[in-house]
Structures are given as structure tokens and as C-alpha cells.
C-alpha positions in Angstrom: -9.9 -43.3 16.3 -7.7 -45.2 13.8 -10.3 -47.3 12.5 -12.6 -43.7 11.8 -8.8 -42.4 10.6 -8.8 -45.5 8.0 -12.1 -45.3 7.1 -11.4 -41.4 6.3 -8.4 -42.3 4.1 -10.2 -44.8 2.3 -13.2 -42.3 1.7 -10.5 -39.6 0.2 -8.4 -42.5 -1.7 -11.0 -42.5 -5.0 -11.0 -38.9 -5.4 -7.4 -38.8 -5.2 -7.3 -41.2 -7.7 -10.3 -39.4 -10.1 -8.2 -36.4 -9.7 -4.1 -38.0 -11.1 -7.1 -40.0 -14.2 -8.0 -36.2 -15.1 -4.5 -34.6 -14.8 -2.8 -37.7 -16.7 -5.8 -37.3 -19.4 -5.2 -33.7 -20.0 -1.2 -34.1 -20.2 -2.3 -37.3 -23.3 -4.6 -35.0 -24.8 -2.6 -32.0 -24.6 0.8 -34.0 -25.8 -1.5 -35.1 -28.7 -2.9 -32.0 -29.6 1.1 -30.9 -29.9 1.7 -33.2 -32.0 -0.9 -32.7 -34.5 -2.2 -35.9 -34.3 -5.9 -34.6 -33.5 -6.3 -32.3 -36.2 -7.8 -34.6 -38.2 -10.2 -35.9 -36.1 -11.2 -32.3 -35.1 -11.9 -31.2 -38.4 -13.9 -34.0 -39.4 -16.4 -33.4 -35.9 -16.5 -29.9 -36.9 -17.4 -31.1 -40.5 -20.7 -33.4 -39.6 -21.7 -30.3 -37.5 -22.2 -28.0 -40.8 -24.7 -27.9 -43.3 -25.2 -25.7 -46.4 -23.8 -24.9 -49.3 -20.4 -23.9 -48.0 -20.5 -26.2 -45.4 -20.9 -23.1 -42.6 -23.9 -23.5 -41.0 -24.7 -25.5 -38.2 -26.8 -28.4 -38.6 -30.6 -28.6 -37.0 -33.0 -26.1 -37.0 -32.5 -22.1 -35.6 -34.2 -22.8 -32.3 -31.4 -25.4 -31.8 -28.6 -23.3 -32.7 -30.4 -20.0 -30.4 -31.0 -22.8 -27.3 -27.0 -23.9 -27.5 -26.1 -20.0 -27.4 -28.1 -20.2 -24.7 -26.3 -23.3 -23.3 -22.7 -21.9 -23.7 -23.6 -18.7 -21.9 -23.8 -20.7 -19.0 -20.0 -21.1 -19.0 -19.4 -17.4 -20.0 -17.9 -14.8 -17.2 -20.4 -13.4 -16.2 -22.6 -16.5 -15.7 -20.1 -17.7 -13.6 -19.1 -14.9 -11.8 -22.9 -14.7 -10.6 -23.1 -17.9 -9.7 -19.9 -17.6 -7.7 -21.4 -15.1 -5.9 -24.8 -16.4 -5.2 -23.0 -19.9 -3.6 -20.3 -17.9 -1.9 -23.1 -15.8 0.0 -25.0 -18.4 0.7 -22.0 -20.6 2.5 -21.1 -17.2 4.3 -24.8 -16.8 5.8 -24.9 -20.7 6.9 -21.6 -20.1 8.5 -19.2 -21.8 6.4 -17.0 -19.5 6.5 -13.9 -21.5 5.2 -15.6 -23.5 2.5 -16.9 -19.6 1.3 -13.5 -18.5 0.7 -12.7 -22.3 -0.4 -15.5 -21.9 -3.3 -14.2 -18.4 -4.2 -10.3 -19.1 -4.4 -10.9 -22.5 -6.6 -12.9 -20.2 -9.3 -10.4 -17.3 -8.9 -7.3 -20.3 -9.4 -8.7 -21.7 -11.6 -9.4 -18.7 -13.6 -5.6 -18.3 -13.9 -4.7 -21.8 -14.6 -7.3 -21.7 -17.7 -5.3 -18.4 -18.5 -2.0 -19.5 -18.1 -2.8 -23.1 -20.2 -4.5 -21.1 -23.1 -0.8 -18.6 -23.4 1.9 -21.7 -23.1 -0.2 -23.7 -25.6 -1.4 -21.1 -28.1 -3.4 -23.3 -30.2 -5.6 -21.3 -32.6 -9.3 -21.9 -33.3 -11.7 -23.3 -36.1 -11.4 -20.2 -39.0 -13.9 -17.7 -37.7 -16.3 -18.5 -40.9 -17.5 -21.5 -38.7 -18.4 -19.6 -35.9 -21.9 -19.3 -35.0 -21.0 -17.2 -31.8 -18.8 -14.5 -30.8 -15.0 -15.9 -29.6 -11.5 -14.6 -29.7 -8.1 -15.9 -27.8 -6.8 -19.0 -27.9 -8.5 -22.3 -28.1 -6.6 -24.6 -26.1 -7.8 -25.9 -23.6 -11.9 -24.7 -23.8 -11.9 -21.9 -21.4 -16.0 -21.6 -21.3 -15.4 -25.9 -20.7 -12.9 -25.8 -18.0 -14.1 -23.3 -16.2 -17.2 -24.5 -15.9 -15.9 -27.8 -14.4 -14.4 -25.6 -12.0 -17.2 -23.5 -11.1 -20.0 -26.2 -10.9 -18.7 -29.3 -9.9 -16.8 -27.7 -7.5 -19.7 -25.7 -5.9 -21.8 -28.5 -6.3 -19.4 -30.6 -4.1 -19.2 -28.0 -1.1 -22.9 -27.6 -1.7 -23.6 -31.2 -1.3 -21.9 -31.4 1.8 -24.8 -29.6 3.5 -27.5 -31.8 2.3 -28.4 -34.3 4.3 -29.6 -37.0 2.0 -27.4 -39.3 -0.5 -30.1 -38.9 -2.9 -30.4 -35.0 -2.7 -26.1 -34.9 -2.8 -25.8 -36.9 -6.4 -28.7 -34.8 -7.9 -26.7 -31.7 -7.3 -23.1 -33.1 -8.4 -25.6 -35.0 -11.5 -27.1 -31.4 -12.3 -23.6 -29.8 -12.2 -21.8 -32.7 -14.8 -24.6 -32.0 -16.8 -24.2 -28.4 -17.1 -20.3 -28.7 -17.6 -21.6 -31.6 -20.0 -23.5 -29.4 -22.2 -21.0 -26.2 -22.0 -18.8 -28.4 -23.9 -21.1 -30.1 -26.5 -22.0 -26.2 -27.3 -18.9 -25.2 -27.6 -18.3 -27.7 -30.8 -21.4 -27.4 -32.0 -21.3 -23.8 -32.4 -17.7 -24.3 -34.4 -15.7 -21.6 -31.9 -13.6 -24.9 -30.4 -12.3 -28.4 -31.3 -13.3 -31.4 -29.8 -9.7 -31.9 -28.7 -10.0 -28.6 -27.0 -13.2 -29.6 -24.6 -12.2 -33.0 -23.9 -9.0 -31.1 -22.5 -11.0 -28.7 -20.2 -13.2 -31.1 -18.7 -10.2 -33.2 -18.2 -8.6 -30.0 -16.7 -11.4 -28.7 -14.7 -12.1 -31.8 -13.3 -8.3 -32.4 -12.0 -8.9 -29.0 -10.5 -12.3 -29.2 -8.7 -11.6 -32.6 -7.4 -8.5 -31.0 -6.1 -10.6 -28.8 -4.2 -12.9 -31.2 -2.9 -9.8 -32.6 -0.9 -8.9 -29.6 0.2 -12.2 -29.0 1.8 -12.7 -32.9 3.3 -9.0 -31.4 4.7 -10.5 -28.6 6.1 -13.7 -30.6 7.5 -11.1 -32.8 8.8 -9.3 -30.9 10.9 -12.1 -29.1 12.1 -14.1 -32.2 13.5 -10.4 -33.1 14.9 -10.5 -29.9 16.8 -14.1 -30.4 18.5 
């Protein structure tokens, strides 16, 4: 029992650690983004973005610019809300009942974590002239970003946990970095954020979701202790 014990501890010891990397990253970046220090550097991203004349438009063709509206939707509200759903019905019909309401509470935390950040930081966005799509609020950290770290990698993670095969597990956490990956990119490219502001959400989200992920090996835990 103490050897399984150790081996348990050991298992949870790198996401512990992944988790204090992605808290400690947000507090530099955010200390940073205080000081004014990435400014700079955001506004010269934002620059080799736009094209034109004025310098407004994004670069690449218009099917590139449609395709990332596309892409940024997918960390939108309602995106996620559905998506939420979808996973949180399916855990409840295979009779997970725990890691249902597990899934539900991290989006509904981390929701209000995203909120909170955005009102004691109060950083203010690119000038709306750049913006390719609709935005309002605050900018810091990347709401559509963080939240989609939340959502994805940490419905991903609870997901995996029913699939049997190593290989099947990393192609769904893979699929769901990629989609948090591309959320982000979007979100610069389409001049509503700066960089500084999606480096802090995946940061951010990923703190949170891995936070999660211990709470449900916890919760698995206990359970097989209980058997």
C-alpha cells in the first residue's frame, strides 16, 4: 500500500509542479505588464500584424482573417458554454457523477477568476481602429485565452481519464492545447488583445485547469481508497 501510495505521489508531483510554473509565469508577466515594460514589445507584434495604408488591416488574405474569426469564436461564451454542457452530460450518463460537477464548477470558477483578474488589473486594449472583431472590457488577462485553457484542457483531462489507451489520452489533451493554442494566436492577430495579454491567460488558465486535474486524481483517490 505505501509503495502504490509513493508511486501516487510521484504521479501527482509534476502537475503540482506544472501548475506553481504557470501561477509564477502569470504573477512575472502580470508584474511586467504593470510596469509598462511590455508595451513596447506589444505594439510592435500588433504592428507586423497590419498592413495598408494606415497600418489597420490585418495581414494575409480575407479567408485568413474570416477562418481566425472563426478560430476565436471557439473561446467565445457561448462556444464554451455548449461545450460545457455536452462533456458535463456526457460524464453524468457514464456515471461520473463527481467529475460532472468537477468539469462544471472549474468553468464556472474560472469564469470568475478571469472576471475578477480583468477588474483589479484594468488594462485597456489595442485602440478599437485595429480591431478586426467585435470586443469591449478590459484586456488583461485574455478572457477568450484563459478561459479556453480552462474549459478544454481541463475537460480534456477528465475526458482522458476514461480512455483506455496512452495514445488515445495525449490526442485529446494535444487537440485541446491546440485549440487553447489557436484561441490565442487569434486573439492578436485580430488586434482586440496584446501579446502580453494571451501569454497571461494561457499562463492563468493553465495554473487553473491543472489545479483541477489534482482535484480530480484527489477525488479518484479517495474513491479507489474506499473500494
Amino acid at each position: 500500500m505505501r509503495a502504490i501510495q509513493r508511486h501516487l505521489g510521484l504521479r501527482l508531483l509534476w502537475p503540482f509542479l506544472l501548475m506553481a510554473l504557470a501561477a509564477w509565469g502569470f504573477l512575472e508577466i502580470a508584474s511586467e505588464v504593470l510596469e509598462g515594460s511590455t508595451r513596447s514589445v506589444d505594439r510592435w507584434i500588433l504592428q507586423q500584424l497590419r498592413t495598408g495604408e494606415h497600418g489597420q488591416t490585418p495581414v494575409g488574405p480575407v479567408w485568413l482573417q474570416e477562418a481566425m474569426r472563426d478560430i476565436t469564436a471557439l473561446g467565445g461564451p457561448a462556444v464554451l458554454a455548449l461545450t460545457v454542457g455536452a462533456v458535463w452530460s456526457y460524464l453524468v450518463m457514464a456515471g461520473q457523477h463527481a467529475m460532472s460537477w468537477l468539469a462544471l464548477g472549474s468553468a464556472v470558477g474560472g469564469l470568475a477568476m478571469a472576471s475578477g483578474l480583468k477588474v483589479i488589473f484594468s488594462q485597456s486594449r489595442p485602440d478599437a481602429i485595429f480591431h478586426a472583431t467585435v470586443a469591449s472590457g478590459y484586456s488583461f488577462p485574455s478572457g477568450h485565452t484563459m478561459m479556453s485553457a480552462i474549459v478544454y484542457l481541463t475537460l480534456a483531462a477528465l475526458v482522458a481519464r476514461l480512455v483506455p489507451r496512452t495514445r488515445l489520452r495525449l490526442h485529446v489533451m494535444g487537440t485541446a492545447a491546440l485549440l487553447t493554442g489557436l484561441v490565442g494566436v487569434s486573439r492578436v492577430y485580430l488586434g482586440v488583445h496584446w501579446a502580453s495579454d494571451v501569454l497571461a491567460g494561457w499562463a492563468a488558465g493553465a495554473a487553473w485547469a491543472l489545479l483541477c486535474w489534482l482535484t480530480a486524481s484527489h477525488l479518484q483517490l479517495g474513491q479507489e481508497r474506499s473500494r
